[in-house]
C-alpha positions as CSV (number, residue, x, y, z in Angstrom):
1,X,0.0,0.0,0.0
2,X,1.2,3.6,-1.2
3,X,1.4,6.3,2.1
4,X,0.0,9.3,0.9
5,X,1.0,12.8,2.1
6,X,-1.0,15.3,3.7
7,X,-1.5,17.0,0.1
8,X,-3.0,13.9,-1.2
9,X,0.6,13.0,-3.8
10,X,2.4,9.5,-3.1
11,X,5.7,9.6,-0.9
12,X,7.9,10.4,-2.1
13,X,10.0,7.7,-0.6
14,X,8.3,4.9,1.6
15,X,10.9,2.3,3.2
16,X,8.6,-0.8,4.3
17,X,10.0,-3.7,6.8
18,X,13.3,-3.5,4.5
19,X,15.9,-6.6,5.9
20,X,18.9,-6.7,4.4
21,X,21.7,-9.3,5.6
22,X,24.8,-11.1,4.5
23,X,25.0,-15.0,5.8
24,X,24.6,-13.9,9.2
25,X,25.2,-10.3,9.2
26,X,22.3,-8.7,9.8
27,X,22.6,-5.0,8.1
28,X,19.2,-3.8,8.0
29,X,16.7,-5.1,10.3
30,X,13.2,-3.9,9.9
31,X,13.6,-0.3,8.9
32,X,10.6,2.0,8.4
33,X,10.7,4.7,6.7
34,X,8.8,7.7,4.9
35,X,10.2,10.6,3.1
36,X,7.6,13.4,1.9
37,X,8.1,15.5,-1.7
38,X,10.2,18.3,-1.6
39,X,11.7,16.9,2.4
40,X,15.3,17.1,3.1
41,X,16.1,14.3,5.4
42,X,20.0,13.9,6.7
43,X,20.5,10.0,7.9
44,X,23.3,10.1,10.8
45,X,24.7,6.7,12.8
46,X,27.8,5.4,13.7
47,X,30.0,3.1,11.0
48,X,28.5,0.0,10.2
49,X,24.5,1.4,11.2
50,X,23.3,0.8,7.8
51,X,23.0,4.1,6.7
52,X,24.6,3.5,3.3
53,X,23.4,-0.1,2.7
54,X,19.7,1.9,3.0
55,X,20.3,4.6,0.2
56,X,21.7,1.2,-1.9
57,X,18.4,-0.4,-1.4
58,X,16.1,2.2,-1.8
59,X,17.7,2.5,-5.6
60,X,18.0,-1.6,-5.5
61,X,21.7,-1.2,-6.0
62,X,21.2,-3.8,-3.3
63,X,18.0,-6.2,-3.4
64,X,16.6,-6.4,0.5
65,X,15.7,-10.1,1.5
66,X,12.5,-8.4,2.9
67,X,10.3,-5.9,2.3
68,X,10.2,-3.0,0.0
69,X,10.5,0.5,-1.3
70,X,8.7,2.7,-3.7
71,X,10.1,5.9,-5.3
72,X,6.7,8.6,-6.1
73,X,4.2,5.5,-5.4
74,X,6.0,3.4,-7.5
75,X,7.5,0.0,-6.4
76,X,11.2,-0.4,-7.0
77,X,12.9,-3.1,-8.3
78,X,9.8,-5.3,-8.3
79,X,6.4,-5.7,-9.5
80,X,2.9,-6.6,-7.9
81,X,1.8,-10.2,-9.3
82,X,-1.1,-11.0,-7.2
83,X,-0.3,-10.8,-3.9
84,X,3.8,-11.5,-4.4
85,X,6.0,-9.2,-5.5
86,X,8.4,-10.6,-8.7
87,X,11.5,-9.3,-9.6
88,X,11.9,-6.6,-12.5
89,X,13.8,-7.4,-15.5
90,X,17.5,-5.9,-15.4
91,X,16.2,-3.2,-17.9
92,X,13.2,-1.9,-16.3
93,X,15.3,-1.4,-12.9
94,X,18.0,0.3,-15.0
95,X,15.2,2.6,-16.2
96,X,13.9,2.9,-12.5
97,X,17.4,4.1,-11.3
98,X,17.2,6.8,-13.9
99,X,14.7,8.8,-12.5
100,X,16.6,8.5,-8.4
101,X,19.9,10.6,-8.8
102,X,22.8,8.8,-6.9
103,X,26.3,11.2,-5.7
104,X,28.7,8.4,-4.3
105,X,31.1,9.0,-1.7
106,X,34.2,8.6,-4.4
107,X,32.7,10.3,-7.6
108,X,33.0,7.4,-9.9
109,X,33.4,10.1,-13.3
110,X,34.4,8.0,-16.2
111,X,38.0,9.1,-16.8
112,X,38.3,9.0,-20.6
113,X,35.8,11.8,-20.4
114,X,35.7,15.4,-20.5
115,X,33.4,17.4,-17.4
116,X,31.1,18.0,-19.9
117,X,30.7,14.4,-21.5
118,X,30.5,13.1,-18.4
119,X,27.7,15.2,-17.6
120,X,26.0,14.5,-20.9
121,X,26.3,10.8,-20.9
122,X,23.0,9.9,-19.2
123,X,20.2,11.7,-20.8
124,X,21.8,10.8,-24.0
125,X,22.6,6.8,-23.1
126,X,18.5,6.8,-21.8
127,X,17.5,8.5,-25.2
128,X,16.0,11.5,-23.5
129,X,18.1,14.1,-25.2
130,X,19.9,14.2,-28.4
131,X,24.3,15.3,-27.8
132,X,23.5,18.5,-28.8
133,X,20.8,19.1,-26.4
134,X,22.3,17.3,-23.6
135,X,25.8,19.3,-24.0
136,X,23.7,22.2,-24.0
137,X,22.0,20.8,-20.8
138,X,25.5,19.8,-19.1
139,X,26.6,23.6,-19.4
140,X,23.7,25.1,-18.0
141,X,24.0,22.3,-14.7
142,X,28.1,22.9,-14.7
143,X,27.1,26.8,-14.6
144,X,25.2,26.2,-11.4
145,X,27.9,24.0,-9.6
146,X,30.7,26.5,-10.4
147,X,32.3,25.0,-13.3
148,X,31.4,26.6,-16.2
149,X,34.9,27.6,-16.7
150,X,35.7,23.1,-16.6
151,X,33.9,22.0,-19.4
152,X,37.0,20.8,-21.1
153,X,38.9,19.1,-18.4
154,X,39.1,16.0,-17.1
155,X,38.5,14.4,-13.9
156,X,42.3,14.0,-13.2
157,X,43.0,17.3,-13.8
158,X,40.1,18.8,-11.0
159,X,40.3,18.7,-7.5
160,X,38.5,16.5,-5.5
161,X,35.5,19.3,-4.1
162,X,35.2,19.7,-8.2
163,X,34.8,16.1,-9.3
164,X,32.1,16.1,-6.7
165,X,30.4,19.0,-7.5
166,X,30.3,16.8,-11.3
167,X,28.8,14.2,-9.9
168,X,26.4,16.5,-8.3
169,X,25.5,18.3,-11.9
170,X,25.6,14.7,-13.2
171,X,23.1,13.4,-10.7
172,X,20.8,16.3,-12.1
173,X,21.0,15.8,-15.2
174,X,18.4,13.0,-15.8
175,X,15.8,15.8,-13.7
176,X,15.3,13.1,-10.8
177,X,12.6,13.5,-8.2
178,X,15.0,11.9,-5.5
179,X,18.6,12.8,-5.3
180,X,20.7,10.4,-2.5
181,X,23.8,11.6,-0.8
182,X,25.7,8.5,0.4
183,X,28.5,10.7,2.4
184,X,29.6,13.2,-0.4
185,X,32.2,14.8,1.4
186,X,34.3,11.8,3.2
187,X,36.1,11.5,0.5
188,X,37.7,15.4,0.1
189,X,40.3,17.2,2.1
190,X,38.8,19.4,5.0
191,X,39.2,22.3,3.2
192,X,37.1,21.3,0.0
193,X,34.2,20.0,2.0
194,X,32.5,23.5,2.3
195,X,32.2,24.2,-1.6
196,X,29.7,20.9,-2.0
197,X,28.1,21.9,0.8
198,X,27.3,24.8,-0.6
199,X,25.9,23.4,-3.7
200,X,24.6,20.4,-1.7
201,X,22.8,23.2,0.1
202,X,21.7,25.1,-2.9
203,X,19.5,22.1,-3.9
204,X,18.0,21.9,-0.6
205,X,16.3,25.0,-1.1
206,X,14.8,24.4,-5.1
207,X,12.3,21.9,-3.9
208,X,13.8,18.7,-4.6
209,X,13.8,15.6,-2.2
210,X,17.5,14.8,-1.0
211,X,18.1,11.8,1.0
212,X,21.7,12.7,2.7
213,X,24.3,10.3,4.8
214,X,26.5,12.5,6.2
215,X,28.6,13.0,9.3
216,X,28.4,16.6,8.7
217,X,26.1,17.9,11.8
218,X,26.0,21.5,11.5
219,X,25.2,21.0,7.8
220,X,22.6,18.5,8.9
221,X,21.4,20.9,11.3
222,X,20.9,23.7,8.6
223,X,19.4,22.1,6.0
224,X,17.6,18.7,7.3
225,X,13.6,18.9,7.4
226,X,14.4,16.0,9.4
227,X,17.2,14.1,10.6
228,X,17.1,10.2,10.8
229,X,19.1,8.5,13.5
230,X,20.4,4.8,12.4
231,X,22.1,2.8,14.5
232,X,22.5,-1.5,14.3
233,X,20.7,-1.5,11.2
234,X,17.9,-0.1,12.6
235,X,16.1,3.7,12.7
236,X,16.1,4.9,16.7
237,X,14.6,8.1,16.3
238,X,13.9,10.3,13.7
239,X,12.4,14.0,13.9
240,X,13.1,17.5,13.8
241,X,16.9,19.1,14.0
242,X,16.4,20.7,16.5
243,X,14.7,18.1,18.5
244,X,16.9,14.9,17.2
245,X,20.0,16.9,17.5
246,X,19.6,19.5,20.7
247,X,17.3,17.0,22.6
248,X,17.6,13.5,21.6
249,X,15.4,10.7,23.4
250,X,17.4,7.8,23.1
251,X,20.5,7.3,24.9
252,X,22.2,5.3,22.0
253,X,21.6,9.1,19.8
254,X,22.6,11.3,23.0
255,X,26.2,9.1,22.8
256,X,27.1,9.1,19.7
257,X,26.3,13.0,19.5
258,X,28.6,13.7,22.7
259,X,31.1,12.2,20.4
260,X,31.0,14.1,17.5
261,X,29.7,17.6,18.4
C-alpha cells in the first residue's frame, strides 16, 4: 500500500519492513521509513548502522531479503503479481534508477571523459536528449555548480571538491525527483568539503527531495527537514533538528552526538 502525504501525492519515498543481511550479518533489520516530496532528510549513525546499505536499497543497487521501497508511489525493483511481489527485469530497474539521482562517496566520473561528456552521458545513453541538447543541458548544470569555466577538463586534472560537484550536476541531469547523498564529502580534504556543501545546500532550497548520509552535523542541522538516526541496522529516532540533535530521546543518539559535536 502507497502512504500518501497530507497533500494527497504519493511519498515520495516509503521504506517498508526493509531486511537486508549477508550470511549472518544482519545490516538492516526492519527499517521503516517515509520521506515526503520536496523533504530534506539527513541519515546520521555510527560506521556500520546501515546508513549506506539503505540509500543502496532504496535505488535496489542492493535487493533487500524483505520488504520493499517505492520511489513517487511506485515499487522499486519489483512488480505486484497477485499478492507476491516478482522481480523486475535488469532493464526496467535500470530505467527505475534513472529517474533517483545517486552522488557516491568517491565520484565514480568516467576518466576518458571530459566534465562535460560526463555530464552529458545519461540523458543521452536513456535516449531523453539528443548530444547537442544534452551538452547544451550539461553547461547550463556545470554553470550552477561553479564550473562553467571546466567543461574541457578532465576528472584527473580537478580537484576533489570539483569532481564532486560533477557528480552532483551529473546526478541532475536525468531531472530526478530523489537525489541520494551517500556521504559526499568523506572522500575530500577538510578544506574542500565546504564548496559541496554549498551546492549540496543550494539544492536543498529548489524543492527537490535529497536523502543525505552524512557525518556533517551542522550542515545537517541547517538544512535537514528531518534528521534520521540509524544505529544496528535499525532507525532509533527520527524528527526534527532541532529536536533529534539538541534534545535526543534515546540514549544510544545522546552518545554518539557527545562524540561528534
Amino acid at each position: 500500500m502507497t502512504t500518501e502525504t497530507l497533500e494527497g501525492r504519493p511519498a515520495a519515498i516509503e521504506v517498508h519492513d526493509v531486511h537486508k543481511w549477508y550470511g549472518a550479518h544482519r545490516v538492516l533489520e526492519g527499517v521503516e521509513l517515509t520521506v515526503r516530496p520536496g523533504e530534506v532528510t539527513v541519515i546520521l549513525g555510527p560506521s556500520g548502522s546501515g546508513k549506506s546499505t539503505l540509500l543502496r536499497v532504496i535505488n535496489h543497487l542492493e535487493k533487500p531479503e524483505r520488504g520493499h521501497v517505492s520511489v513517487n508511489g511506485e515499487p522499486i525493483g519489483v512488480r505486484r503479481h497477485g499478492d507476491r511481489l516478482k522481480e523486475l527485469s535488469e532493464r526496467a530497474i535500470l530505467a527505475q534508477r534513472s529517474r533517483i539521482g545517486f552522488v557516491f562517496q568517491n565520484f565514480n566520473l568516467f576518466p576518458h571523459l571530459t566534465v562535460l561528456d560526463n555530464v552529458a552521458a545519461a540523458p543521452v545513453a536513456t535516449g531523453r536528449l539528443t548530444k547537442p541538447e544534452a551538452q547544451e543541458l550539461a553547461r547550463d548544470l556545470l554553470g550552477r555548480v561553479g564550473l562553467a569555466d571546466r567543461t574541457g577538463a578532465y576528472p584527473r586534472q580537478l580537484s576533489g571538491g570539483q569532481q564532486q560537484r560533477v557528480a552532483i550536476a551529473r546526478a541532475l541531469a536525468l531531472r530526478p525527483g530523489v537525489i541520494l547523498f551517500d556521504e559526499p564529502t568523506s572522500a575530500l580534504d577538510p578544506e574542500l568539503v565546504g564548496e559541496v556543501l554549498a551546492v549540496i545546500k543550494d539544492l536543498a532550497g529548489s524543492g527537490t527531495t535529497l536523502v543525505i548520509v552524512t557525518h556533517e552535523i551542522g550542515f545537517a542541522r541547517e538544512v535537514a527537514d528531518r534528521v534520521v538516526f540509524m544505529d544496528g541496522g535499525r532507525i532509533v529516532e527520527q524528527g526534527p533538528p532541532a529536536e533529534v540533535l539538541d534534545n535526543p530521546r534515546h540514549e544510544r543518539t545522546r552518545d554518539f552526538l557527545s562524540k561528534v559535536l
